[in-house]
Structures are given as C-alpha cells and as structure tokens.
C-alpha positions in Angstrom: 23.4 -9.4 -25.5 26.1 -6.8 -24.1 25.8 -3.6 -25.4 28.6 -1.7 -26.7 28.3 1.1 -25.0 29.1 -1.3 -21.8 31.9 -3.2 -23.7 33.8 0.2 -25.0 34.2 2.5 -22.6 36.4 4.5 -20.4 39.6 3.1 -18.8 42.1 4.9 -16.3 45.9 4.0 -16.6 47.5 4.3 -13.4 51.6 4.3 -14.0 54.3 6.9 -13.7 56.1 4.9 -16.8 55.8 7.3 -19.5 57.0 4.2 -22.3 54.0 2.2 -21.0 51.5 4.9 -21.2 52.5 5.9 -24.9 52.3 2.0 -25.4 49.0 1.0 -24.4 47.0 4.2 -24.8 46.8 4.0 -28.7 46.1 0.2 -28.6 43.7 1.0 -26.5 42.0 4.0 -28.3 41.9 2.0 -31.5 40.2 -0.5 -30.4 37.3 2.2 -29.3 38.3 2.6 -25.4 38.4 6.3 -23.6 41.8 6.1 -22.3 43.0 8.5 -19.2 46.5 8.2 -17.4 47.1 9.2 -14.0 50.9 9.4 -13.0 50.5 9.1 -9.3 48.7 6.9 -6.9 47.3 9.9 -5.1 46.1 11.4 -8.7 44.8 7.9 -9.5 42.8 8.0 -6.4 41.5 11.0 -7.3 40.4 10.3 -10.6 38.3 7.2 -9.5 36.9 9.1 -7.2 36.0 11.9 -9.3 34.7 10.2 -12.6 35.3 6.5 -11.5 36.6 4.4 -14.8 35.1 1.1 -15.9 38.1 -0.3 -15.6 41.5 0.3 -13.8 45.2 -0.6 -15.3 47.7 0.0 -12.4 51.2 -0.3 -12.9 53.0 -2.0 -9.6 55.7 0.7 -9.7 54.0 4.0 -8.5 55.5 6.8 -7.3 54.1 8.0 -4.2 52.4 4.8 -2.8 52.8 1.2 -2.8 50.6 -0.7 -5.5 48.8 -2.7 -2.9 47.5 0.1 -0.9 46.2 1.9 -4.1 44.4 -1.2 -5.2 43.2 -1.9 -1.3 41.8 1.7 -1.4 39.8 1.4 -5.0 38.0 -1.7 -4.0 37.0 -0.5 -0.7 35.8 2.6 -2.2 34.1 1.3 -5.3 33.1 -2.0 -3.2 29.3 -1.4 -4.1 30.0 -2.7 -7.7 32.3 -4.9 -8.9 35.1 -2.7 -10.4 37.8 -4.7 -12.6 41.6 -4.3 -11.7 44.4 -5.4 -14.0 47.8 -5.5 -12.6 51.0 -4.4 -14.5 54.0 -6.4 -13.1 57.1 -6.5 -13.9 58.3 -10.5 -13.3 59.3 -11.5 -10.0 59.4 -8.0 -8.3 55.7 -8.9 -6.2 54.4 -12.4 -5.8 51.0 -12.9 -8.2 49.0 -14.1 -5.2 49.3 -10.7 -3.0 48.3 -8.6 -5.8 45.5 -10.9 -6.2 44.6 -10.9 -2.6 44.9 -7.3 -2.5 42.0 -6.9 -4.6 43.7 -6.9 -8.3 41.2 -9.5 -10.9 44.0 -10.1 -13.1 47.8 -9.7 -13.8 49.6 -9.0 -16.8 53.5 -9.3 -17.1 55.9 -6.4 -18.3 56.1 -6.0 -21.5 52.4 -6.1 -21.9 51.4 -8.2 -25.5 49.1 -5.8 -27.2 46.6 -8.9 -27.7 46.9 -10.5 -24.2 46.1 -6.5 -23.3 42.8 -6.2 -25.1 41.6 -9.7 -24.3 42.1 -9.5 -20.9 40.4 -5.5 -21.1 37.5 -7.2 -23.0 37.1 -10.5 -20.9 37.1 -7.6 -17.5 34.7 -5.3 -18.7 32.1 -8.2 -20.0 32.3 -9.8 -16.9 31.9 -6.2 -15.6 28.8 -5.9 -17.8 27.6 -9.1 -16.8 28.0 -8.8 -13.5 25.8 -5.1 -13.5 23.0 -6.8 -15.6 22.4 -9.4 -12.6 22.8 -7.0 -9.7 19.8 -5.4 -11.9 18.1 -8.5 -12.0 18.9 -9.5 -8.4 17.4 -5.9 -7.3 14.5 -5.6 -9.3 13.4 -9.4 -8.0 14.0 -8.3 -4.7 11.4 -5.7 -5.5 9.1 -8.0 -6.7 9.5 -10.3 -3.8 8.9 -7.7 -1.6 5.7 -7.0 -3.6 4.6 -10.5 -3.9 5.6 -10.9 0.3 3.4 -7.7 1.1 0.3 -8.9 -1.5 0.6 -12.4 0.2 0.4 -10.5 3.8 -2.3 -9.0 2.6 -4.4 -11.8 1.4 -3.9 -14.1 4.4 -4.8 -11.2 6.9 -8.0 -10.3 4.9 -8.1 -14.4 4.7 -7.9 -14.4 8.9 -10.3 -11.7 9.0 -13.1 -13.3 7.1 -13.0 -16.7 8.8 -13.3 -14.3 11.8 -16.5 -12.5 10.5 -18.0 -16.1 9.3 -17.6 -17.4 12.8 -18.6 -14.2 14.7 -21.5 -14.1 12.0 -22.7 -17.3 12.7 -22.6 -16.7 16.9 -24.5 -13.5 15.9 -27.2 -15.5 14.4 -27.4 -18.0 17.5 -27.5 -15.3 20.0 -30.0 -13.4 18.0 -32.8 -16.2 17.6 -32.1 -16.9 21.3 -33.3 -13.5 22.5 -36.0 -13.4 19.6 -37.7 -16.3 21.1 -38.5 -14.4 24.6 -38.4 -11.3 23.2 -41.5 -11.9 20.6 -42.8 -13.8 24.5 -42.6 -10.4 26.2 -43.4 -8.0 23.4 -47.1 -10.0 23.3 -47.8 -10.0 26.9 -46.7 -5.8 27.4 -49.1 -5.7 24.6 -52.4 -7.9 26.7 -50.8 -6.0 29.6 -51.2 -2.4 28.2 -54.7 -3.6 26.8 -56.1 -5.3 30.2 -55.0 -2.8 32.7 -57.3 0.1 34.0 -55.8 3.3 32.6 -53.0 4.9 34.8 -50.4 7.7 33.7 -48.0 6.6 35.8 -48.4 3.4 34.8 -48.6 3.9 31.2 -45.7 5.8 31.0 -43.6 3.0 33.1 -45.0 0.5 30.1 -44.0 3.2 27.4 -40.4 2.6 28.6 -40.7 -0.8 28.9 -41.8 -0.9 25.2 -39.0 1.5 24.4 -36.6 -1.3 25.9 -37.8 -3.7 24.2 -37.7 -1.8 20.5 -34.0 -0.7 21.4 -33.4 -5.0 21.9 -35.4 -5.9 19.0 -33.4 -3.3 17.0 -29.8 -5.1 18.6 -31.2 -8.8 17.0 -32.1 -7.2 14.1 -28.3 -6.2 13.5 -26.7 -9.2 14.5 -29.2 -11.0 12.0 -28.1 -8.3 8.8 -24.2 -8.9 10.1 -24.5 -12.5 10.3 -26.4 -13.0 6.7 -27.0 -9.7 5.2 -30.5 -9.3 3.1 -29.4 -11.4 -0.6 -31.2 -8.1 -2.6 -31.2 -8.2 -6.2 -28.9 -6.0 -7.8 -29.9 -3.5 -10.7 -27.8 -0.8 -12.3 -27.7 1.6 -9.5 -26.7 5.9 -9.7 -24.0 6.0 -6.9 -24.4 9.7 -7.4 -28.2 9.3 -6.5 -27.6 7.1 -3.7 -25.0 9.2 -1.7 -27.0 12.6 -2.4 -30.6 10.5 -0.8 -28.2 9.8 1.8 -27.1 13.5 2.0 -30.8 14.5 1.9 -32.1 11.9 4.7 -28.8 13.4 7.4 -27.9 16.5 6.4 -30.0 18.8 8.9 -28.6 16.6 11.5 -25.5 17.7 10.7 -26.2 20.9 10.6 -27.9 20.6 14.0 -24.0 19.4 15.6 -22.1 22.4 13.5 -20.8 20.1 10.9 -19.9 21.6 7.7 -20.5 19.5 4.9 -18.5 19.4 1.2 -20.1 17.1 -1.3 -18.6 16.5 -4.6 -19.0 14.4 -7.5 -17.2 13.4 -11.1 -20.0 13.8 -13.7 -21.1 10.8 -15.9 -20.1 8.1 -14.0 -21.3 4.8 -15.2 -24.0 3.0 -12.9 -22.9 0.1 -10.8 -24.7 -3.2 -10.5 -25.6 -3.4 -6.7 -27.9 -2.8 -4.0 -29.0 0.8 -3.6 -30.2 0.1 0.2 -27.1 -1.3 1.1 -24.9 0.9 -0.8 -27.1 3.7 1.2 -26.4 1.6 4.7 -22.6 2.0 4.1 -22.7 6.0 3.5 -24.8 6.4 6.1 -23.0 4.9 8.4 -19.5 6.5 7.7 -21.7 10.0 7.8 -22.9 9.4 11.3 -19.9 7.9 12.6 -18.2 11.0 10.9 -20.3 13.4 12.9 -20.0 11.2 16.6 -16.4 11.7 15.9 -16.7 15.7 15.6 -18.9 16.3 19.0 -17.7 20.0 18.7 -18.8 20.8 14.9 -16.1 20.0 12.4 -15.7 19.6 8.1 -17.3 16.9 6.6 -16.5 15.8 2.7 -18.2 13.3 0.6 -16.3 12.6 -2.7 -16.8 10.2 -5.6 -14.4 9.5 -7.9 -13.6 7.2 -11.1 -10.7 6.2 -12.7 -10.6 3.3 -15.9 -11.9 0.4 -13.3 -13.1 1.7 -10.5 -15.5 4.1 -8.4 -13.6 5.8 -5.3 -16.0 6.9 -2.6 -14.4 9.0 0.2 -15.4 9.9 3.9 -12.8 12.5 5.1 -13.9 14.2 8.7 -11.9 16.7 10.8 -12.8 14.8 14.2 -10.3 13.4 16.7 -9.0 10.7 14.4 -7.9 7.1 15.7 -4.8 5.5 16.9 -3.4 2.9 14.7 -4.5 0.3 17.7 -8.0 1.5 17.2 -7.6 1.2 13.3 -6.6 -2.7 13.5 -9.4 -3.6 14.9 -12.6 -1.0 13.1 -13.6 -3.4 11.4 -14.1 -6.1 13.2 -17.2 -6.6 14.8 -18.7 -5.4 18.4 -15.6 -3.2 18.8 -16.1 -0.2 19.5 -14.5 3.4 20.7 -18.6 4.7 21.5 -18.9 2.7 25.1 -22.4 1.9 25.5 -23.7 4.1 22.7 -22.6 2.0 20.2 -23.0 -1.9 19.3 -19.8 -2.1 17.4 -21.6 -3.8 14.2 -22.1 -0.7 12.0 -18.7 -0.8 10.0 -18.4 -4.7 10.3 -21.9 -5.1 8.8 -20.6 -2.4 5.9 -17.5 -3.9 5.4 -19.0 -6.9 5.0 -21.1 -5.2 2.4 -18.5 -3.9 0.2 -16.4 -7.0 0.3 -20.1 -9.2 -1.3 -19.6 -6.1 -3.9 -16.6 -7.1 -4.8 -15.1 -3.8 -3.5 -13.0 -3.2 -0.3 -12.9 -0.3 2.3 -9.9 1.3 4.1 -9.4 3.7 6.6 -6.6 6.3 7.4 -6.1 8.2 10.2 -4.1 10.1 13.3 -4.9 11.1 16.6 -5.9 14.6 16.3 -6.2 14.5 12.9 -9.2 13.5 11.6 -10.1 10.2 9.8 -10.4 9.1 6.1 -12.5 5.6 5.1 -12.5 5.4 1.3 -14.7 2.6 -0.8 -13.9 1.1 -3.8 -16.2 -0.4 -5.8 -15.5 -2.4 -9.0 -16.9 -0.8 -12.4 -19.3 -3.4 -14.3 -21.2 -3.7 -17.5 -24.3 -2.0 -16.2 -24.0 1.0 -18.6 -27.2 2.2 -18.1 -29.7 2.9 -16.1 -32.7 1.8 -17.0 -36.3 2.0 -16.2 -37.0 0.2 -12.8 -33.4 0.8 -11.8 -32.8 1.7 -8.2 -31.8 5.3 -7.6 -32.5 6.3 -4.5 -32.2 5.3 -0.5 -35.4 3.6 1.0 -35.7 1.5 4.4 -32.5 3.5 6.2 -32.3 4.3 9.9 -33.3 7.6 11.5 -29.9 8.8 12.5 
C-alpha cells in the first residue's frame, strides 16, 4: 500500500510557456501536488539540483538549451534513483523515440488533456514509489545476506577448527600413552636406583635432575591427556565472582613480583553459572599468566566481569606487546606458540576447548604494541542459586 505522502508530492514544471504553466499548475494543485515552474533550462537544472522534485514536466521548447541535453543532464545527475520525466511535445517538431532515448519515461502531446496529465503524473510517481520501496527491500536483503554470508563464515571456520582439535586431540592422546608406558618404566627404576646406590652428593644431585626431567615430561602427557579429553567434572551452580578472585588470590604476588599492576572489577549480584569451578579457574589462570609473560617489563593487568540479560562477559585486557593478526589466527590452535621452548602451546587450546563444552566462546583482540584483550562469554542458566555443596572456589590449579 503506497502512501500518500509518496503519491502527492512535489513536481517541477520546466517550460518557458507562460499559457502552459497557468494551465497545468492549478490542475495539478487540485489534485494535491506541490507545483514549482522553472522558465529556463539552466534554472531547471538548478532547481533539481537544489531540492530535486519527485517528478519532472519539461516542455521540448526551452529557452536557453535544447530539451535533450536538459533531460540527459537530470538523469545522469539523479541516476542513483529512478526519477520520472514527462515530455511536453508539440506534434511532429522531435521524433517520440529520441526523447525517449534521451532519458524522458513518457510523452505527452501539446495541448496537454488535463486527464491524460494526471494519469500519466499518477501512473510516474507510483511506479516511482514502487520502484523506492524495492531498492529498500533490495538493500536491506543485501544486508541481511551479508549478515547471513559472515554468520555462515563463521560457523564453518569454527566447524574447521573443531574437526582440527578432535583430530589433534586424539594424536594427543596416542602420543601421550606412548611416552606414559616408558615413562612410568623409568620413573620406577630412578626410584630402585636412588634407593640401592651408596649415598653420593654428586650423585644424588645428578638423580635429582633426572627426577626433575622426568616430572617436567610427566607434566607434558598430562596436558596432552586434559587437551585431548578434558576431566567430564560435574557441574554445580558455581560464583564466577569467587572463582576469578581464588584465582586472583593463588597469582597475585607473582604479579606483583614482575611489576604488574593489577585492576579487578566485578558487577554485583551476578547469578551463578552451572559449570566446573576447576576448570573455569584453569581458563583465568591461564589468560593471567599468559597476560604477565606478555608484560616481561611490568605493565596493567585488568580482570573484569560483566552481565548483560543472557550472558556473563569475562575480560583479560593487558598492556604487553600485543600480537599480530598472523599470531591471532592461529592462538588457539594447539602446540602453537609465540613462548619458544618455554611454552607447550596447549594452554589456550585446552581453555578454549573448555569454554566451547560450556557452551560459551572466547575471542581475542589485539595490536602489536598494543596490548592484548581475550574476553569469555559464558551462557547465563537456571542455576539461581548457590546452594550448599556448591563449588566456589579454585582447588587442584598449577603453581604459576
């Protein structure tokens, strides 16, 4: 349904004819048209350009410029919309078809029947109407496309990225019962070694570092088993607030130790969440230290939890030496990593795989030189409250 304010609106004569003006303006106006008149081509040009018309009457016998160049100009200037034209001929003087091809959308003879005038004037500015309400359409599905396009990306890369961790998981979990088998081997016979030999510092201390090798390796299988199957825990109605301040409380004098500044906030009430308080933990602890290894100088550290309607937003935002977006495509994947041999490359694969089995996801922002952002979000559920037995603290989390 057109509106009226689309069919009745405001129409530019274009003619030098003073007759033909006096004739068609009040026809016009009583049938609820805004009617201007311009008596030049260069003062019609002018006027579109100025407050452009809805639709354009231009008489073939201008002054100052030839008909065809005035209606060339308008439709290359207004050539974003489709802006009616109706010719005003006078019979035989210009041949229908190059008015037409100039750009005019209809023709009406000299002298101009008042009701052949206002149906053509109505039949231009519906199609006029029409023609708006589709561009509208057109544009606003384009918009959607677009949308749909970048959700679709979306899902197939996070798609491509879990088949990746399933297969990576389960080569994780073969490499890690191979080096268990002669790991448990060795870790026995350093033990009936270190029992059966006849005390000697030197020697001691040489089997102290072999021990010390073989806890670092133990701790490496260890990972890959949590990345490729992380613990199933039951999950009870769990404090977020709690579980980020334990994890606060368990790091905090280490970062103090490197010159790290820390800002910890928190929006009060926020309703519990039904997960695992260890593994929640894990994830924030993880983002804390790899916060402070990207701040070897001393830096800002800030630790923020939000909630809107649906959601609770937990955000890591350091001041270190940020990452390339090349780095950034790949943080999550695991055994990558920007550490060298300090790190194994597991920590933010084994927590992203964490918050995705939470139903949440985890992102990260960041620059070179500009510090980095990761910020969780974790679905809001029907634990409401906490009750007794509910987990509200951090247990079982690596020394950092």
């Amino acid at each position: 349904m057109l509106s009226d304010d689309l069919l009745f609106s405001n129409i530019l004569i274009g003619s030098s004819d003073e007759a033909l003006g006096r004739a068609l303006r009040p026809v016009l106006q009583n049938a609820g048209y805004t009617v201007q008149v311009a008596r030049t081509g260069s003062a019609l040009l002018e006027a579109v350009a100025v407050s452009p018309p809805r639709l354009l009457l231009v008489d073939t016998g201008l002054p100052d410029m030839d008909v065809l160049t005035v209606i060339r100009h308008v439709k290359t200037q207004r050539k974003q919309n489709f802006f009616p034209i109706i010719a005003l001929a006078e019979p035989g003087v210009l041949d229908p078809a190059t008015l037409i091809n100039a750009g005019a959308d209809e023709l009406l003879n000299k002298p101009v029947s008042n009701t052949a005038l206002l149906v053509r004037v109505r039949s231009m500015l519906r199609l006029k109407a029409v023609t708006e309400e589709l561009q509208d359409l057109n544009a606003t599905l384009e918009e959607k496309v677009i949308e749909r396009t970048e959700a679709l990306d979306k899902a197939h890369a996070a798609l491509r990225h879990t088949e990746k961790l399933g297969a990576l998981g389960r080569l994780a979990a073969s490499v890690a019962h191979e080096i268990n088998n002669p790991l448990t081997g060795i870790s026995t016979y350093l033990y009936l070694l270190k029992q059966q030999l006849p005390f000697d510092a030197r020697v001691q201390a040489n089997i102290e570092v072999i021990e010390r090798q073989v806890a670092a390796i133990a701790h490496l299988t260890k990972k890959l088993q949590r990345f490729s199957k992380p613990a199933q825990e039951q999950r009870r109605p769990v404090a977020i607030s709690r579980v980020a301040e334990d994890v606060l409380a368990l790091v905090r004098k280490n970062l103090e130790q490197h010159k790290i500044e820390v800002t910890y906030t928190c929006a009060p009430d926020i309703p519990p969440l039904l997960a695992s308080a260890d593994q929640l933990g894990e994830v924030v602890l993880n983002l804390l230290l790899n916060a402070r290894d990207a701040m070897p100088a001393g830096g800002q550290l800030c630790l923020q939890i939000t909630e809107d309607a649906q959601t609770v937003c937990i955000t890591v935002r350091d001041t270190g030496e940020g990452m390339s977006p090349e780095v950034q495509e790949h943080i999550f994947e695991p055994f990558y990593t920007t550490k060298g041999e300090q790190g194994t490359g597991l920590g933010l694969a084994i927590s992203y795989r964490i918050i995705q089995e939470h139903g949440g996801d985890i992102s990260v922002a960041s620059a070179p030189g500009a510090g980095t952002t990761f910020t969780i979000r974790l679905p809001l559920n029907a634990a409401h409250t906490v009750g007794e037995g509910a987990e509200t603290h951090v247990y079982q989390l690596e020394n950092p």
